[in-house]
C-alpha positions, 0 to 999 in steps of 0.5 A: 543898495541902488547903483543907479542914480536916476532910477533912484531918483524915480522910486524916490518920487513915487514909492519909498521917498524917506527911505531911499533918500537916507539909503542914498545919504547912507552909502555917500557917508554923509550921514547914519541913523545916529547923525539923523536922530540927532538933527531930529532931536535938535528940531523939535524933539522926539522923530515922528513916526514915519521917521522913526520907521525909517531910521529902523529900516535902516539898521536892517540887514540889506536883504531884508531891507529889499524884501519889505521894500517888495512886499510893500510895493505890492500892497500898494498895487494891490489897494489901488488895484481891487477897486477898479477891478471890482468896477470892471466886473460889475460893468461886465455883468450889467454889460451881460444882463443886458445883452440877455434881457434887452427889453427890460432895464435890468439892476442887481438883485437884492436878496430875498426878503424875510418871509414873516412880517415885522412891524416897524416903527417907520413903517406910516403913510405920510400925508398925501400918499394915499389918494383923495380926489381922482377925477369924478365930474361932481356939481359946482354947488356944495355945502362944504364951504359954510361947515367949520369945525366946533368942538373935538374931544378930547379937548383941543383947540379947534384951529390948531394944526395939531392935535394931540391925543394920549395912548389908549388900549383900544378897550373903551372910547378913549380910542375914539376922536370925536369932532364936531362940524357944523353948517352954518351961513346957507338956508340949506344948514337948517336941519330940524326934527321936522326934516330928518324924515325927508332928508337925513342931512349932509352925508360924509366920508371920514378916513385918518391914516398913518401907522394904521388907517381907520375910518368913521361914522357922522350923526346929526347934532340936535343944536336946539338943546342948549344944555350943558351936555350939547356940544354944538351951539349957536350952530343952525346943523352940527354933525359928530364925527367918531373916528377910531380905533387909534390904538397905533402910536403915531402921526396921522392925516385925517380927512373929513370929506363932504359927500352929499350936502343935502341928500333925499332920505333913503325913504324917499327912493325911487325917485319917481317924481321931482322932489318939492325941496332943493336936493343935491343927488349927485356926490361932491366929494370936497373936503371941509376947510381945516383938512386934512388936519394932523393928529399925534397919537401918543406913545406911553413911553418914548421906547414903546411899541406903536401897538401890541405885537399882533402874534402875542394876542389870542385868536379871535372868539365868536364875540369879537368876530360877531356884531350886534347893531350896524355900528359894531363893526367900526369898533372892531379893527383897523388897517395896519400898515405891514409893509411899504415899497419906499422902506429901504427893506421890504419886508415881504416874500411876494417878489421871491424868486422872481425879478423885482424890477418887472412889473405884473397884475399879481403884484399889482393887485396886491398893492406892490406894482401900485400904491406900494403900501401893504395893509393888514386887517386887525382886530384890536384885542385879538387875531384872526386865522392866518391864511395857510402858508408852507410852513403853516398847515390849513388853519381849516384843518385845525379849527374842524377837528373831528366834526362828528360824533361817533355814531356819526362816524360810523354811519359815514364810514358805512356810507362814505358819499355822505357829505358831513359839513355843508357850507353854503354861500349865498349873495352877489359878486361880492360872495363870489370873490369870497367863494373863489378865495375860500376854495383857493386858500382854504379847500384842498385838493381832498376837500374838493374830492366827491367824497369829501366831509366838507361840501362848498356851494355858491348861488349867486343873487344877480339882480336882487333878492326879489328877481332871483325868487320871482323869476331868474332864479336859483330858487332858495327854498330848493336849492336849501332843501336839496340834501333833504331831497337827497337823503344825505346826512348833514352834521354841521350845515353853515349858511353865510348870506348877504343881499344888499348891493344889486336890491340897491341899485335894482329897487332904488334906481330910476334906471330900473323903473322899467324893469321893476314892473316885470316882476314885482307886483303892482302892490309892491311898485307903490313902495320906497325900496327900503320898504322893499329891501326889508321885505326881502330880507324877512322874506329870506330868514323866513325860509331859514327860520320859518316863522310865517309865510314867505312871499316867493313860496305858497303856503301848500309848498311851504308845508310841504317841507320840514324845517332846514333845521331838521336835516342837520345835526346843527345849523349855523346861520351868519349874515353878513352885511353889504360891503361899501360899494361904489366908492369915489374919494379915494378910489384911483384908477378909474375911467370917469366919464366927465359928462356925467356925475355920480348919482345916488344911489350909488353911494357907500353912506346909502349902503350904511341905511340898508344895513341898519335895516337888514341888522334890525330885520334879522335881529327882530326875526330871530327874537320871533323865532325863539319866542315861537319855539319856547311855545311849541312841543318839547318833542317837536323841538328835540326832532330839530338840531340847534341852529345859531344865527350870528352877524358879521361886518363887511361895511365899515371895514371896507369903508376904510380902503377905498385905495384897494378896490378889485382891479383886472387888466381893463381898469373896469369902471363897474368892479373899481366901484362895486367890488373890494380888493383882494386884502378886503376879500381876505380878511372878510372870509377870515372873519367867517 
């Protein structure tokens, strides 16, 4: 019961209106619980329910009725009390944050991400989120404005915004768009037979991306044969376009990009004199009209998953890793998007315990300060080795095993300074970057020790094959041979080899024309530098595989020595092919000099013609080399270990990430151009 009037009043405008207005009534006699539900009744029916609370209320004992009008004022204060408290300690804390760190904005953490990756439907790029053009100076002049796409298979029509294509396993070339563009309205459209020797035609960069990114290749269209079977008609120059693997569901941009509309033939370089006929030798870099254009990826099924699940696929086998022509490689694996900062979950680990609104070259060579868009390297039917992680122990350890016999054994045992396994790299800048993440990742600390049974040699080719072994040095034929000179037992001895990027630019530039003449003999001067570059190779897998005499060892020296092959129990010899150097389309971040273009041959589709020449020498030498040993002595034979030559692809899986480039604190023009990033290095050393 309430005495007092006006305190009444105020409780019964604030808090328990319903309430303390029938207490009131109640005590003045004017009506009861009965008289209330009565009039309620009379009304409209049945009371409502805050009504018939009340009335309840009322027929409780006056003791209790005060003891819930407490406890009810004291869950209202409590509700609109919680809220503003909550917001004053958030604001305290940032207030502190603050205080403490006053040189960086600072916002609440979130928690640590799962440390496995988990691929999700929504993880895509869409249009425009990777970059295109990024500032070269290219020439007024390009053929881009006269191509036009005519055909594409699967079928589709050709000026749709749309294509469409059904879901594919990957397993044959229903993986793979083919389009077709031809030139046609300019007199330099004209390619024929008579010309493809002095010019291999319009040369093109070729990239799709969205739930994976993939690149492609483009092959001149004879447009004279007008079979059914020709694609191309009434066309003056057609090129087709092979574009895959798509084997992840989804939407994707696909981007056709013109790089030189009427190059020299590699044939033709160095270019010592002005050529007779009109050439373009700077790179262009327009898209052909139509792109970027859209293409869908179907799903089998509405609830299907965009691929198969990378864990459940069988590690990668020697056939998969391996290639057998320049081309192999497109087939063997995309760039699958695993993680992107813009998702409201990352999925990764690379800022744990560490504040995720800093910024450091780490993590911005590792995409997560930069682009924000991670990519994984997989191949389409298999997995490769993961890198070793503190929950997975060193793929390494696991792949070796026991390495050597017994008796082999026992001998290290009698003389434990023996090294058992010899990796040996052989290459540019580009093999150092292999180097450096194979020791860091894969060798450890007892690898590294002297009397480890794993040894890791380098020897970088600075300058080129031809400058290396005439001059500068390190000499391959005695650094190879040193275990023999040394008497060390070898059981395994693997030989990874490349040499493309500097035989390029050193043989091929007319930068370099002066610098040739100091050690290349006259002879040698009056040949294009492919012809140059095939010498060298041969040169190189005559060293290895002996076959005839190499041109930087006289015939005395060479005869001198036994067989690579003889010091080692087995040998296995991988060639790698040079990765796609000097990217523009694509490549951010880099210091153009406006005054200048980019001339060739400083292109990734000049590095594609030296490929195919370095994988037609050494697949021709190796042919030689195993007819030559079916002839000779099955004992001379047996005195030799079994040697294995295999290839292995750095270029087209390269070629597809011209956003991921190496990247230090000075933006460097020359390793921007010349060097892969760290995702690319990684996935070329777990290839090999």
């Amino acid at each position: 019961r309430v005495s007092k009037k006006g305190a009444a009043r105020r409780l019964e405008s604030k808090l328990l209106p319903r309430l303390l207005f029938a207490c009131r009534m109640r005590r003045a006699g004017a009506c009861d619980a009965f008289t209330l539900e009565s009039s309620s009744r009379q009304k409209g029916g049945q009371p409502s329910i805050p009504r018939r609370i009340v009335m309840m209320m009322m027929n409780l004992p006056w003791a209790l009725r005060c003891a819930l009008s407490i406890v009810l004022l004291g869950v209202v204060f409590y509700v609109a009390w919680k809220p503003l408290r909550q917001q004053q300690q958030r604001q305290q804390q940032q207030d502190d944050d603050n205080q403490k760190n006053h040189h960086h904005h600072r916002i609440r953490k979130e928690p640590p991400p799962p440390t496995a990756w988990t691929i999700r439907k929504d993880l895509t790029i869409s249009t425009g989120e990777l970059p295109g053009y990024t500032g070269w100076a290219r020439p007024e002049f390009t053929l881009a404005g006269y191509f036009e796409v005519v055909a594409a298979d699967p079928e589709k029509d050709e000026q749709s915004p749309l294509w469409s294509i059904p879901p594919a396993d990957g397993h044959d070339s229903e993986s793979f768009v083919s389009i077709v563009v031809a030139c046609r309205g300019h007199v330099l459209c004209s390619i024929d037979g008579a010309t493809t020797t002095t010019s291999g035609g319009s040369t093109f960069f070729v990239r799709a991306y969205g739930p994976a990114v993939v690149t492609g290749r483009a092959e001149w269209v004879d447009t004279r044969n007008k079979s059914p079977a020709s694609i191309v008609v009434n066309a003056s120059s057609g090129y087709r376009i092979t574009l895959g693997p798509l084997v992840d569901a989804g939407l994707y941009t696909v981007e056709v990009v013109l790089s030189f509309s009427r190059p020299p033939s590699v044939h033709q370089f160095p270019l010592t004199l002005e050529p007779e006929q009109p050439y373009t030798t700077n790179y262009e870099g327009y898209l052909l009209p139509g792109f970027p254009r859209l293409l869908e990826v179907q799903r089998e099924t509405k609830d299907a998953p965009t691929a198969v699940s990378h864990p459940q696929l069988p590690l990668c086998s020697m056939n998969d890793l391996t290639i057998r022509n320049a081309t192999d490689g497109l087939r063997q694996g995309r760039w699958r998007v695993v993680d992107s900062v813009r998702q409201s979950t990352l999925r990764t680990t690379a800022h744990q315990g560490k504040d995720a609104t800093t910024v450091a070259l780490s993590r911005y060579q590792h995409s997560y300060n930069s682009l924000g868009i991670v990519m994984d390297y997989q191949f389409v039917n298999c997995r490769l080795l993961p890198l070793p992680t503190p929950t997975l122990p060193n793929p390494l350890e696991h792949c070796l095993g026991d390495p050597s016999p017994p008796q082999l054994q026992q001998q290290q045992e009698q003389e434990p300074t023996k090294k058992m396994i010899h990796i040996i790299l052989i290459g540019d800048s580009v093999m150092r970057l292999q180097y450096q993440f194979f020791k860091k990742h894969y060798m450890s600390e007892e690898h590294q020790q002297p009397n480890s049974t794993i040894k890791l040699d380098f020897y970088e080719l600075y300058g080129g094959y031809f400058l290396t072994q005439l001059v500068n040095g390190p000499k391959l034929r005695q650094v190879l041979f040193q275990d023999q000179q040394q008497q060390q037992i070898v059981s395994h001895r693997i030989i990874l080899f490349n040499t493309g990027m500097h035989d390029i630019h050193r043989l091929c530039g007319n930068e370099f024309a002066s610098e040739r003449t100091t050690y290349l003999p006259a002879a040698m001067l009056q040949q294009p530098c492919s012809q140059l570059y095939r010498a060298a190779i041969q040169d190189f897998m005559n060293i290895v595989l002996p076959t005839t005499t190499t041109i930087s060892e006289r015939p005395q020296q060479q005869q001198q020595q036994k067989p690579l092959m003889s010091m080692a129990r087995r040998t296995t010899i991988l060639f790698q092919t040079t990765s796609a150097a000097w990217p523009k389309y694509g490549n951010w971040g880099v210091n153009w000099d406006p005054r200048y273009g980019q001339p060739l041959p400083l292109d990734s589709s000049f590095v594609q013609d030296f490929n195919e020449i370095a994988v037609d020498t050494v697949a021709s030498h190796w042919k030689e080399y195993q007819r030559q040993q079916q002839q000779q002595p099955r004992q001379q034979n047996d005195e030799n270990g079994p040697v294995l030559l295999y290839m292995v692809d750095s270029y087209w899986m390269s070629l597809a990430r011209p956003d991921h480039r190496e990247i230090n604190k000075l933006h460097e023009i020359g390793k921007k151009l010349s060097h892969p990033g760290v995702e690319v290095v990684s996935a070329m050393v777990r290839v090999w």
